[in-house]
C-alpha positions as CSV (number, residue, x, y, z in Angstrom):
1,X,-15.0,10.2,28.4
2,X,-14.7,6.8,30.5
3,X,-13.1,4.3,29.3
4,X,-16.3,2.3,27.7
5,X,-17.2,5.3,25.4
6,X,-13.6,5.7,24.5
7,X,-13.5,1.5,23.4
8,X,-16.9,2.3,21.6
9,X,-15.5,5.1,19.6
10,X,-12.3,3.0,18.7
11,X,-14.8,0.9,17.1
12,X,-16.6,2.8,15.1
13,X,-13.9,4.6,13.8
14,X,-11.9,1.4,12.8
15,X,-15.5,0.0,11.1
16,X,-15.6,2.7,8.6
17,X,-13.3,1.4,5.6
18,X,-16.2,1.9,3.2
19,X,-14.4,4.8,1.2
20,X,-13.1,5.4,-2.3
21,X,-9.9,7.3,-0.2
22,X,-8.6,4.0,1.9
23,X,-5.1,3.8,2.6
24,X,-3.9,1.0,5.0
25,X,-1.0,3.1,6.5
26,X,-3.4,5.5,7.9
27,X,-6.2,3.1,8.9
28,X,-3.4,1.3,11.0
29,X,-2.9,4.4,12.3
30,X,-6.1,5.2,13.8
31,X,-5.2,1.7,15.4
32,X,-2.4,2.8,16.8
33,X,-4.0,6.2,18.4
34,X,-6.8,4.2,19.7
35,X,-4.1,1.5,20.7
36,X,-2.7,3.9,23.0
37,X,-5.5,6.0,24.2
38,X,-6.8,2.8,25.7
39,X,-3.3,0.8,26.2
40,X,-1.1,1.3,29.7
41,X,1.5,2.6,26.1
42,X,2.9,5.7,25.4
43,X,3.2,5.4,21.4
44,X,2.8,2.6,19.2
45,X,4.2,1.4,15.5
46,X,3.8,-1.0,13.0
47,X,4.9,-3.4,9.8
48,X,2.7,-4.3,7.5
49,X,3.1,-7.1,5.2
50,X,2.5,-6.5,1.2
51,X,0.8,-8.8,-1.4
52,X,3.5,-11.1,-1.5
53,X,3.4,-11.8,2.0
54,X,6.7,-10.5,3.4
55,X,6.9,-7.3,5.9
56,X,7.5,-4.0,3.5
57,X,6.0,-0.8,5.1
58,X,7.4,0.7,8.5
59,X,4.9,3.2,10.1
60,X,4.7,4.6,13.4
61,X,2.8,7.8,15.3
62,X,6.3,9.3,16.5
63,X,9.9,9.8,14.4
64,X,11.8,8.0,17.1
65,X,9.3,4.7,16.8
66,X,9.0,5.0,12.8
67,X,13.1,4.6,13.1
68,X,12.7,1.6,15.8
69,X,10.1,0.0,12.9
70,X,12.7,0.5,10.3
71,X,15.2,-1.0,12.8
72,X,13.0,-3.7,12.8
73,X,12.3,-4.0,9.4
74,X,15.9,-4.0,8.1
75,X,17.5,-6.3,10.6
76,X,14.7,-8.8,10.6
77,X,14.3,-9.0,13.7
78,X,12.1,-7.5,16.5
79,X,9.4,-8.1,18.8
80,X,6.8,-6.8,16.1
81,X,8.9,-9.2,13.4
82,X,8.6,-12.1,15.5
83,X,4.7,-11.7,16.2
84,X,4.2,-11.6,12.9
85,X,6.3,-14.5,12.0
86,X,4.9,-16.4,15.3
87,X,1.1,-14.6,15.1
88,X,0.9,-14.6,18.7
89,X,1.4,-11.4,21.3
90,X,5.1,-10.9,22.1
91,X,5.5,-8.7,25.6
92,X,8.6,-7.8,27.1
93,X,8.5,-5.9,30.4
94,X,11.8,-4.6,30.7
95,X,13.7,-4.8,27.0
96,X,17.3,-4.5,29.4
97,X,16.9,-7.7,30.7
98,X,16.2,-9.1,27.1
99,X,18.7,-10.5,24.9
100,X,17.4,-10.8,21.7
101,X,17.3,-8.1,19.1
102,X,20.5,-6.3,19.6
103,X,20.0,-3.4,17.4
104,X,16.7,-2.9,18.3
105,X,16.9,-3.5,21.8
106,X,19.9,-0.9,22.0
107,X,17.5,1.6,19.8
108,X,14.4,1.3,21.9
109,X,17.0,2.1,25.2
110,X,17.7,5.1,23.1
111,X,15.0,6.3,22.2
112,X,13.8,5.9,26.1
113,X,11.3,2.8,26.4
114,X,11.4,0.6,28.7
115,X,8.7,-2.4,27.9
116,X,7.8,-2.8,24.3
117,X,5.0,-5.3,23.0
118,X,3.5,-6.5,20.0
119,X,0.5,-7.9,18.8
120,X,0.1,-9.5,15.3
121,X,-2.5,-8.4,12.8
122,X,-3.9,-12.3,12.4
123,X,-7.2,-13.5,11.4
124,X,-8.3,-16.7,10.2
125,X,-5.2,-17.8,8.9
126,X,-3.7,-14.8,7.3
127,X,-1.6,-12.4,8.7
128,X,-0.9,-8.8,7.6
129,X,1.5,-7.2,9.8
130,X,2.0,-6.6,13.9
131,X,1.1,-3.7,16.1
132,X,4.0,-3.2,18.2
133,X,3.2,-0.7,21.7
134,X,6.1,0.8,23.7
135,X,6.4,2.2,27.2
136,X,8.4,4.3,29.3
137,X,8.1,2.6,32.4
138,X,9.1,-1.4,32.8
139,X,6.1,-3.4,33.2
140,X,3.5,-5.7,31.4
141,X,0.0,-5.2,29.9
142,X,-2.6,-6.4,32.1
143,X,-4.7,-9.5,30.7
144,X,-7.5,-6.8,30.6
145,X,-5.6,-4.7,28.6
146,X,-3.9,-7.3,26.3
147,X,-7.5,-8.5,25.8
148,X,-8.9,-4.9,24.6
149,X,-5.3,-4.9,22.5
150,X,-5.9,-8.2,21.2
151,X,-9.8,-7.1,20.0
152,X,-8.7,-3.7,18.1
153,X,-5.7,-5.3,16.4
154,X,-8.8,-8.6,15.1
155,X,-11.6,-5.8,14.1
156,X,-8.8,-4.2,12.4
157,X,-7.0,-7.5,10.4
158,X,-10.6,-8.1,9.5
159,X,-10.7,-4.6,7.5
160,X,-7.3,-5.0,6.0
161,X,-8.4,-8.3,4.8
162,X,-11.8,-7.1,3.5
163,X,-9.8,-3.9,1.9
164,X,-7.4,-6.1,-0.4
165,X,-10.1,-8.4,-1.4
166,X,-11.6,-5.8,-2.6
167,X,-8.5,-4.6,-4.4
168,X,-7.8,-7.5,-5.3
169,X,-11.5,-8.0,-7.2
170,X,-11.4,-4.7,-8.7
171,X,-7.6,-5.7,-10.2
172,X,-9.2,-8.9,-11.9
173,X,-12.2,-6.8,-13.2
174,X,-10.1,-4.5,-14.6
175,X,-7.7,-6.9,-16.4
176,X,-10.9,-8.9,-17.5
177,X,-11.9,-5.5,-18.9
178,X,-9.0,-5.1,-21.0
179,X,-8.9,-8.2,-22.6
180,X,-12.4,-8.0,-23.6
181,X,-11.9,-4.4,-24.6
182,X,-8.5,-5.7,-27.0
183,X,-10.3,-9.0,-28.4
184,X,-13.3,-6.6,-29.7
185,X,-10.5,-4.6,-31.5
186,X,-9.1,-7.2,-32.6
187,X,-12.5,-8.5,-34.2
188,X,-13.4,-5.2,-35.7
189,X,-9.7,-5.0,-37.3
190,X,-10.1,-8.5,-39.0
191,X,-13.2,-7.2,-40.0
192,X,-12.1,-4.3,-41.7
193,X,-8.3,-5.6,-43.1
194,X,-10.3,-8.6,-44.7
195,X,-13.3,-6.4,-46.6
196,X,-10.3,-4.2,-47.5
197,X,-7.9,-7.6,-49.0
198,X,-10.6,-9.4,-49.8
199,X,-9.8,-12.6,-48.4
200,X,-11.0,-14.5,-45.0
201,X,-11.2,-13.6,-41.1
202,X,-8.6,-16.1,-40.2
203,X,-6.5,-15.1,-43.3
204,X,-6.7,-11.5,-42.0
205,X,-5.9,-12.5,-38.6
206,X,-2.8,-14.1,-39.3
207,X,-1.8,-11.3,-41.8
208,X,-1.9,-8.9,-39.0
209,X,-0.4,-11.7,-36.3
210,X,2.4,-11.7,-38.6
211,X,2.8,-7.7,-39.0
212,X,3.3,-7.6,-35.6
213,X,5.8,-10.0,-34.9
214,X,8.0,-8.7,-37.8
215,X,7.6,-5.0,-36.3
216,X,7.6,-6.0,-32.6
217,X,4.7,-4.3,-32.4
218,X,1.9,-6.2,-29.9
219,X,-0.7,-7.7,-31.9
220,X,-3.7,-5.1,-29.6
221,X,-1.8,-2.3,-31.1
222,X,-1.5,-3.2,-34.6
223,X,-5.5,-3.7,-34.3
224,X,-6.3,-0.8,-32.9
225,X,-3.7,0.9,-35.6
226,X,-5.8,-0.9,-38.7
227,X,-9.4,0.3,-36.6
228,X,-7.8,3.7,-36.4
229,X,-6.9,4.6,-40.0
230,X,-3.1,4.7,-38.8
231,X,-0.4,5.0,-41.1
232,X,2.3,3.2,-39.1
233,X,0.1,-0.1,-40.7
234,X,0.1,1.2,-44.2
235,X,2.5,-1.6,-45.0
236,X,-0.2,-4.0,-43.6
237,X,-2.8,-2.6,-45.3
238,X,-0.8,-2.4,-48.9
239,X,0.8,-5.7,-49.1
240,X,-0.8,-8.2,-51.1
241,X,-2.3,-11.0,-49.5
242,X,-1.1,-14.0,-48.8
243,X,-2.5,-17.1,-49.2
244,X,-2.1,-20.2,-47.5
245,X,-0.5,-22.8,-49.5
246,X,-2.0,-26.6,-49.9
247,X,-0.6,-29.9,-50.4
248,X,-1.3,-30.6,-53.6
249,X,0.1,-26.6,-55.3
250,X,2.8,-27.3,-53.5
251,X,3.5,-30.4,-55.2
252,X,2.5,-28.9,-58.2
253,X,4.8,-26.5,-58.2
């Protein structure tokens, strides 16, 4: 396969996030197989940032790179942590002639690369994490190569991005769910506690407000307790009602 068909089928394969299954730790690592079926690389790692913005997940296509990532991760530094922090490429041709990055510096000579670079996961002003390549041999990527590099790690952002949108949607949906789900419960339960006291909706809300707060219990579960039939609100359902006191019987009394 030359190397067009091979940048076509990188494509593709990184275009189809439309799945119930997606996991981001394995989508970047089809990037990182493709990264180094097309790259001058021989493996490739990554970091990828979480919700909150700040680098959390270490993965990589080898043991030896996962533990460079980690490296990375822990000691806050790197050539992938600083693309990310910078969201621009970082390439280093020969990583013994560098002197940042100690530890992982003195890892990657370990571990037998020579020239390690990274390449952020940025798009429109968000960045996700950095794709970080590593060779054997010193040397740096071509501007052909870093361009093909450069494309693959965009397309890819642009998924990530579109993945925890979507997440993200489906989270607020959910939660909008449940609190339409507990205020109808809620409704039917003053309902049923006030036909049962014989008193008002608002009196039987607050009877069953104040149930809860004396038995710590939250106010959804008390309603869906009284819906129910549940005994654990038999002291709810029993005790007389109370009702509000006015101005003028208070001064009465």
């Amino acid at each position: 396969m030359c190397q067009e068909q091979r940048l076509a089928a990188a494509f593709t394969e990184l275009s189809d996030v439309h799945r119930q299954d997606f996991d981001a730790d394995a989508y970047t690592d089809t990037l990182a197989r493709h990264s180094v079926d097309l790259l001058d690389v021989d493996a490739a790692g990554w970091l990828l940032a979480g919700e909150n913005g700040r680098l959390e997940v270490a993965g990589a296509m080898t043991d030896a790179v996962r533990l460079l990532q980690v490296i990375q991760l822990r000691a806050g530094e790197g050539p992938a942590v600083e693309s990310f922090r910078t969201q621009h490429a970082v390439t280093v041709g020969d990583v013994a002639a560098e002197r940042r990055w100690e530890a992982f510096r003195t890892a990657a000579q370990g571990a037998g690369f020579t020239g390690v670079h990274a390449l952020p996961l940025h798009l429109r002003g968000e960045t996700v994490g950095a794709l970080c390549l590593f060779r054997r041999r010193a040397g740096e990527l071509t501007k052909e190569q870093l361009a093909i590099g450069t494309a693959l790690v965009r397309v890819a952002t642009g998924y990530l991005l579109l993945q925890r949108a979507v997440g993200r949607a489906e989270k607020l949906s959910q939660q909008l769910q449940t609190a339409l789900n507990s205020r109808v419960t809620i409704e039917q339960a003053k309902g049923i506690l006030a036909e049962r006291k014989g008193t008002s909706l608002d009196n039987a809300f607050e009877m069953m407000r104040a149930f809860a707060r004396r038995n710590r219990r939250r106010l959804n579960d008390v309603a869906c307790a009284v819906v129910t039939g549940s005994p654990t609100v038999t002291g709810l359902i029993q005790a007389p009602v109370e009702k509000p006191q006015t101005c003028l019987s208070g001064w009465l009394s």
